[in-house]
N, C-alpha and C positions, 0 to 999 in steps of 0.2 A: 504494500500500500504506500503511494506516495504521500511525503512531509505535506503537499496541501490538503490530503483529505485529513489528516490528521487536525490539518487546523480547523478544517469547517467544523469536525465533531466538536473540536473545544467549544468552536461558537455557538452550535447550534445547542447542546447539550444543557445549555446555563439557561434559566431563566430570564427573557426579555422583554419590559416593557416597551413596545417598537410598533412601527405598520406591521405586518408581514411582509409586506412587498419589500420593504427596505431590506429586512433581513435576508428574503430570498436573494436580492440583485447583489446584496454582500458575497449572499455562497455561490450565486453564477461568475461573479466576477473571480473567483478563489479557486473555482471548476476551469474556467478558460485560463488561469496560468496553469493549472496540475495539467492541463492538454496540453500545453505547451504555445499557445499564445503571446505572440512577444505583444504585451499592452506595459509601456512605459509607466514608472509607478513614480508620479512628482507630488510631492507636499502641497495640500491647500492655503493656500497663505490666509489665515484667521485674521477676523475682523479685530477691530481694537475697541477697547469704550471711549466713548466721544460723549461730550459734555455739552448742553446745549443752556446758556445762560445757567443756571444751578442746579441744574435739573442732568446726573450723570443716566448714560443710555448703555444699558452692559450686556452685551448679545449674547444666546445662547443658542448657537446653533451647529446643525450639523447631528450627528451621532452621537449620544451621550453615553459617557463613562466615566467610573470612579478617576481612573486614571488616566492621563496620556499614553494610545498606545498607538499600533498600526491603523485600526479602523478611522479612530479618530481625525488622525493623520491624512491617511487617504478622501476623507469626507468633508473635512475642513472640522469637523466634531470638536465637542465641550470636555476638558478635564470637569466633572464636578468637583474634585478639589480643589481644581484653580478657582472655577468660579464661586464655590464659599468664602474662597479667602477675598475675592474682588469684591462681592459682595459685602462681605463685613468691613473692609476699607471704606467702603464707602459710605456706609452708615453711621462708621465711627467718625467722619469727614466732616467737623462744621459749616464747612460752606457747599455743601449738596445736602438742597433742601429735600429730595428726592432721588428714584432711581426706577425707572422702565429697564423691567426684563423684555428684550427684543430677539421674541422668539422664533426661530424657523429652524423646526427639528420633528424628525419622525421619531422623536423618543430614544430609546437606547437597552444597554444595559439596567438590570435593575439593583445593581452593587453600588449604592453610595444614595440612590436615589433619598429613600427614607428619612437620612441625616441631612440631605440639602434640603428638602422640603420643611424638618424641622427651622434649619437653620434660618429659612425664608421667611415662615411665620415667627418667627423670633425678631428681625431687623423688619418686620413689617410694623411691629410693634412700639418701636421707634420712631420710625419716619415711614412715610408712603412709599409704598412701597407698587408698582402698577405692571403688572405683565399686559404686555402687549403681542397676539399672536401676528407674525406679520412674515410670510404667511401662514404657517402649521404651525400648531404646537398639539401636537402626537402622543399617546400613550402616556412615557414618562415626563416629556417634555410638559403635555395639559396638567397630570399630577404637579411638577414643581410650580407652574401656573396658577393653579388650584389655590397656593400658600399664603398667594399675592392679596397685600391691598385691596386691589378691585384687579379684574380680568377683562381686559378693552381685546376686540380683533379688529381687523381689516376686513372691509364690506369681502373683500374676494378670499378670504381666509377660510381656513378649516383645523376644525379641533376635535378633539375626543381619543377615541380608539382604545378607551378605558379596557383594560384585559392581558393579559400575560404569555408570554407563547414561550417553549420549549421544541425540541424537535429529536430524532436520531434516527442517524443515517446507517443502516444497513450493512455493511461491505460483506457479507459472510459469502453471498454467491459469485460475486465479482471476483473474490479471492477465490473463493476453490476453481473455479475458471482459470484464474493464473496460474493456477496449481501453487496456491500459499496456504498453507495451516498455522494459525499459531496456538500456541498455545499457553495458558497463564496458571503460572505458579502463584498461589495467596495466601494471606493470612487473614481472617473475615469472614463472615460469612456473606458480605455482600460488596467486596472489593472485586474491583473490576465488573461491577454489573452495568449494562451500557455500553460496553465495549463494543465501535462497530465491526468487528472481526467477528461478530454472534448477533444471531436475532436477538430481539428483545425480550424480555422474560416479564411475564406478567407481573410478577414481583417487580422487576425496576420500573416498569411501566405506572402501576400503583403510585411508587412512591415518585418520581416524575411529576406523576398527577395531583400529587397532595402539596408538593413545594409550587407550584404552579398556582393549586388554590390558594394555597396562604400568602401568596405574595398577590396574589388579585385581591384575596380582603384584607390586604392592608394597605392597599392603592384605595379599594372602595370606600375604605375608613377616614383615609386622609383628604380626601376628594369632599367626602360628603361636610367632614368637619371643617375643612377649607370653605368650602360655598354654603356651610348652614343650613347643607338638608337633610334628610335622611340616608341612610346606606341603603334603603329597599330603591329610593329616589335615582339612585346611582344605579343601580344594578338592573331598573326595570325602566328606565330613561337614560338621558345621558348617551345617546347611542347605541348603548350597548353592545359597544366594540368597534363601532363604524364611526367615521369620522364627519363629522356635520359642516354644512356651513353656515354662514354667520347669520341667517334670520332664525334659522332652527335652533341654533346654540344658544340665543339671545333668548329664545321662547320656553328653552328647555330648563332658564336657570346659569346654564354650563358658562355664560359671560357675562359680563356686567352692562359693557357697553359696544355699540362698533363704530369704529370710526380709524383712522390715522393716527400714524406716532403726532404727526401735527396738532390734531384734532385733541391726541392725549396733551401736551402741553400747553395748547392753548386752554383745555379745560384746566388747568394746574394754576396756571396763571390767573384765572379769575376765580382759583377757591376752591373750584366746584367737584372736587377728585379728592380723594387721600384719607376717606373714612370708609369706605366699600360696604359693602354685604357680608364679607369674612364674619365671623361669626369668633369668638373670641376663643381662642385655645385655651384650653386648662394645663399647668405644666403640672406631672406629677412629680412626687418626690426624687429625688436622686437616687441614682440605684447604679454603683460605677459600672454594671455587668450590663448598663442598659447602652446600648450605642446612642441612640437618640438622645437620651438626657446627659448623657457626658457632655456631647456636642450643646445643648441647652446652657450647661452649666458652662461649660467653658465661653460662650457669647456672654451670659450674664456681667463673666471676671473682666471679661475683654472691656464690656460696653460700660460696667458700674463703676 
């Protein structure tokens, strides 16, 4: 089995808040080098934050991830660690009175997602905080959305795609066609399950299916407590995995307002922005084993 099918399984095997589409054009694009496709692979050159009179604009686009890696790279995609740390800069910043999330992203990975969304509603709590979809803000990307102040799109924008996806590729027939067997030595009783050298085993499947769930109701939980409605609100609206556009999102709750990044500042300018419909977070106690509340606790140190 070739190094790129190796990598699709890494990819597809983790849980992704994302379109599908986008993940699928990842693994075709990942299939066309393993065939040997000469497709030049150049750095997207990422946007910067720009500041307009006191009001900072901090994009988040592209593919999201905890970390900088290849995807992100190739996409033009979001460190979420960079962008928490940009984000608290800027909150901490007396002279940004404000800060638009300037979103266009099919969502991403869903490793870090939960800590940036805290982090969101935490410096929303400060200062306005305003996402702006211009034009997607997908999956993870509508979640960290979600955290915001108020939620503004672009009349031609699209949001949602609230839902979770996993995958796993196969290779057992392709291999024995090559005449390859492997075979795995373990210790576990469920190491190495997933592996695509072997069909899938109802047992990894199961469990697949359960991390899967839990990380959709904990997008549905942060979504619903973000926009102030119910989780059933979320799960039986909201798309329901599809991505909407801006009259239906407006109708559905899922945004606050449509208009332009313009439109968003000139509403700033005269007042009329910076209290939203966010519904207020309840922080629970410290709990160091808890990811979320480190991350709470540690913004508290930073901003008090």
């Amino acid at each position: 089995m070739k190094t790129y099918d190796r990598i699709i399984q890494a990819i597809t095997d983790e849980p992704w808040a994302i379109i599908p589409e986008k993940l699928y054009a990842i693994c075709d694009f990942i299939n066309l080098k393993a065939a040997g496709a000469d497709i030049p692979f150049k750095a997207v050159t990422k946007p910067e934050t720009r500041q307009m009179q006191n009001v900072a604009v901090l994009p988040l686009f592209g593919v999201l991830a905890h970390r900088t890696n290849l995807i992100t790279s190739m996409s033009g995609g979001t460190s979420l660690d960079k962008f928490a740390g940009q984000l608290t800069a800027l909150v901490k910043d007396p002279e940004i009175a404000a800060v638009i999330m300037d979103i266009d992203s099919p969502g991403g990975s869903v490793a870090g997602v939960e800590e940036t969304g805290a982090i969101i509603a935490m410096a929303a709590k400060r200062k306005p905080v305003i996402a702006h979809a211009n034009a997607t803000a997908a999956s993870a990307a509508y979640w960290l959305g979600s955290q915001a102040s108020e939620f503004w799109m672009t009349p031609s924008g699209q949001v949602g795609s609230i839902g979770v996806v996993a995958a796993h590729h196969d290779m057992s027939q392709a291999m024995e066609k090559e005449g390859i067997k492997t075979t795995f030595i373990t210790a576990g009783k469920f190491k190495a399950e997933g592996a695509p050298e072997r069909p899938l085993s109802e047992d990894a499947r199961d469990f697949m299916q359960t991390r899967v769930d839990q990380y959709y109701g904990t997008f549905v939980k942060a979504v619903a407590r973000g926009r102030g409605v119910s989780e059933s609100a979320v799960r039986n609206g909201f798309g329901q995995g599809r991505v909407v556009g801006s009259r239906d999102a407006l109708d559905m709750g899922m945004v606050d307002h449509v208009g332009t990044i313009d439109d968003v500042l000139s509403a700033f300018s005269k007042g009329e922005i910076g209290t939203g419909k966010r519904a207020e977070i309840s922080e629970p106690p410290l709990n160091a084993h808890d990811e979320v509340e480190r991350h709470m606790y540690w913004l508290k140190e930073h901003y008090d």
